[in-house]
N, C-alpha and C positions, 0 to 999 in steps of 0.2 A: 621382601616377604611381608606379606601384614599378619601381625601379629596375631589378633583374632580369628583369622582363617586359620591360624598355625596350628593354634591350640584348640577351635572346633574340633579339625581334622583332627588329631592327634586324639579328643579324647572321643573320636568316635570311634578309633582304631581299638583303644585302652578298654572300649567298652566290649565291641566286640570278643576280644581277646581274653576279658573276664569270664565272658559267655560260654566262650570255647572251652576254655579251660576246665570251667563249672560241670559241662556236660561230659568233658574227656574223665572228669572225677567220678562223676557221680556214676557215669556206665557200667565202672567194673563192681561197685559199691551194691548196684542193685542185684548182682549177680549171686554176692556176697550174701544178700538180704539185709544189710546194716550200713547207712548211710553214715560217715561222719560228718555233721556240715560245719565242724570245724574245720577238719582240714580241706575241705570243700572249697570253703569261703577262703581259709589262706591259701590256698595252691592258685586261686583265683585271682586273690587279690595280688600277689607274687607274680602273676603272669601280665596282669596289669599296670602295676608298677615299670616291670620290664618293657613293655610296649612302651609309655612314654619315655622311659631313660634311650631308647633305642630312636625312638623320635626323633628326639633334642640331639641325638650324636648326628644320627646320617641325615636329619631332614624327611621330609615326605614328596614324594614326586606327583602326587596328587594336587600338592599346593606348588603353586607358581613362583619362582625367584623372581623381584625386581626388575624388570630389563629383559626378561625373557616373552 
């Protein structure tokens, strides 16, 4: 696996998944009328973090093993 493919991949996934998260926050926020963008930005960045720890354990099937 090459390394810097690993980790493009992965923090394009991390980025993604911050995004998701951001707008799964903020939707019900607006409904509310009162956005927190604290817990906005943690619930985000928590979902981020996770996508990469989830990476490094199973791999990404997007990027290729060695020999494959």
């Amino acid at each position: 696996m090459n390394k810097k493919e690993f980790w493009i991949a992965a923090g394009n996934r991390a980025i993604r998944t911050f995004c998701q998260a951001a707008i799964g926050a903020i939707g019900p926020a607006v409904v509310l009328e009162e956005v927190n963008w604290i817990y906005v930005l943690s619930a985000a960045a928590l979902a981020a973090a996770l996508s990469l720890l989830t990476s490094v354990a199973t791999g990404l099937p997007e990027v290729e093993e060695e020999g494959e």
